[in-house]
C-alpha positions as CSV (number, residue, x, y, z in Angstrom):
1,X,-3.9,11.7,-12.6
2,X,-2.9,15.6,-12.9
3,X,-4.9,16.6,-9.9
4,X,-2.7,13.5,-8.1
5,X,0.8,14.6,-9.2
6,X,-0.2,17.9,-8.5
7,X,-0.8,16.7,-4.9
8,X,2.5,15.5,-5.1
9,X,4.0,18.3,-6.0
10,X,2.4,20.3,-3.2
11,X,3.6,17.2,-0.7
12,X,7.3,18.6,-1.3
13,X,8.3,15.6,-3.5
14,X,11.7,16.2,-5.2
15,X,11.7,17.2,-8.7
16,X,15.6,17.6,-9.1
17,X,17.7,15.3,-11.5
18,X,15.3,14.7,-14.2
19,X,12.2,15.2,-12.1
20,X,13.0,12.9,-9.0
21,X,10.6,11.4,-7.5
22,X,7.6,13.0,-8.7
23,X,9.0,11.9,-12.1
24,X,9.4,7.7,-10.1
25,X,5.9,8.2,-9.5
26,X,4.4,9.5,-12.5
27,X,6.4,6.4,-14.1
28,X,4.6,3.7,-11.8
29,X,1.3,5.6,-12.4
30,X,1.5,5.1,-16.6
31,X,1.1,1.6,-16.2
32,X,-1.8,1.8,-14.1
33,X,-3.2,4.1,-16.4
34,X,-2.2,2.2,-19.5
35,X,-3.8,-1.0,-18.0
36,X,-6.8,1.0,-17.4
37,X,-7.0,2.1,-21.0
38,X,-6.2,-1.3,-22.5
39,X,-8.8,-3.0,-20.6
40,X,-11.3,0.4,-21.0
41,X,-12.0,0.3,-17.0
42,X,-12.5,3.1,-15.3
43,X,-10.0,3.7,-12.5
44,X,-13.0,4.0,-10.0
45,X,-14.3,0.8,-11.0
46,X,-11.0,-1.4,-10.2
47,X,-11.8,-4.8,-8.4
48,X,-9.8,-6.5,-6.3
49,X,-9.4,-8.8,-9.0
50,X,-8.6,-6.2,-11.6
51,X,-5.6,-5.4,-9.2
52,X,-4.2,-8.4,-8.6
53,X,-4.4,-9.2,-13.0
54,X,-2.6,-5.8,-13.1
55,X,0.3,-6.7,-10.6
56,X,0.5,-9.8,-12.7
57,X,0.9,-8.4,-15.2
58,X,3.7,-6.1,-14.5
59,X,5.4,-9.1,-12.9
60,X,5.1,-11.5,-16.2
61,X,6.1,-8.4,-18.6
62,X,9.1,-9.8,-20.3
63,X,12.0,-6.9,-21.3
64,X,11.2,-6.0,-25.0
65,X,15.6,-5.8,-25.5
66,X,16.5,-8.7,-23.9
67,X,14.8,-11.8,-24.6
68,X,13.5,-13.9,-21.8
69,X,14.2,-11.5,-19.1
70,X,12.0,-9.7,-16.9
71,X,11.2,-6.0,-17.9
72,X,11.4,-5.4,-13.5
73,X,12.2,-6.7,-10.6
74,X,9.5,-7.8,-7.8
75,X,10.4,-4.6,-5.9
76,X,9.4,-2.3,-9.0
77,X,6.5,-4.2,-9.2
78,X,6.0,-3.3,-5.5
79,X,6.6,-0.1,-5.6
80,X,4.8,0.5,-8.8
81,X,1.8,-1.5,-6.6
82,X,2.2,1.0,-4.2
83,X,2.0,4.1,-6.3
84,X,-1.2,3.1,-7.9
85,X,-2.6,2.3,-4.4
86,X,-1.7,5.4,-3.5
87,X,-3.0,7.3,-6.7
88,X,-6.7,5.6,-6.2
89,X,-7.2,6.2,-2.6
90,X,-6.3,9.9,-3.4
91,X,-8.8,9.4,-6.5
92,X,-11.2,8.2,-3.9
93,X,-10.8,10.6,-1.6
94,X,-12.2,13.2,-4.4
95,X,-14.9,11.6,-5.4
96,X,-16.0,10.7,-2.0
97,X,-15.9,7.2,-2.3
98,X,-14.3,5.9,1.2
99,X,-15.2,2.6,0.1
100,X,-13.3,2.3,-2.8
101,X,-10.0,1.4,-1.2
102,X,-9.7,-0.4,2.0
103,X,-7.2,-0.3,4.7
104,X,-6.2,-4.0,3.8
């Protein structure tokens, strides 16, 4: 995950206010990580499957201070979907795995 934000970083993403969006991303990739963790998977052995329980998971996630309410909206969870996706087929690409994500 450090070698990824530091890939960021050299991209040119914005680090003002707060950290910007380097900061946005490194936000979306803690619950991938978190998941990861939780479940002890490695990232590089994420199915399809795996995904699509973790998406689900951020969708259901209910807002710890307000009862009954969703802790984000569906285009969070996309973006945060995005992120991720983005994290593991740079993850990929250091391994040398250009199977582990595909195109679609």
């Amino acid at each position: 995950a450090n070698l990824y934000m530091q890939e960021l970083y050299r991209r040119g993403l914005s680090t003002k206010n707060g950290g910007g969006t380097l900061a946005t991303y490194a936000a979306g990739l803690t619950h991938l990580i978190r998941f990861c963790w939780s479940t002890r998977t490695d990232p590089r052995e994420l199915s399809n499957d795996d995904f699509a329980r973790f998406i689900k998971h951020l969708s259901d996630e209910l807002c710890p201070r307000h009862p009954g309410q969703k802790a984000r909206s569906a285009n969070r969870v996309i973006d945060i979907g995005r992120v991720c996706l983005d994290f593991l087929d740079s993850y990929a690409r250091h391994l040398g795995d250009a199977s582990m994500v595909g195109q679609d």
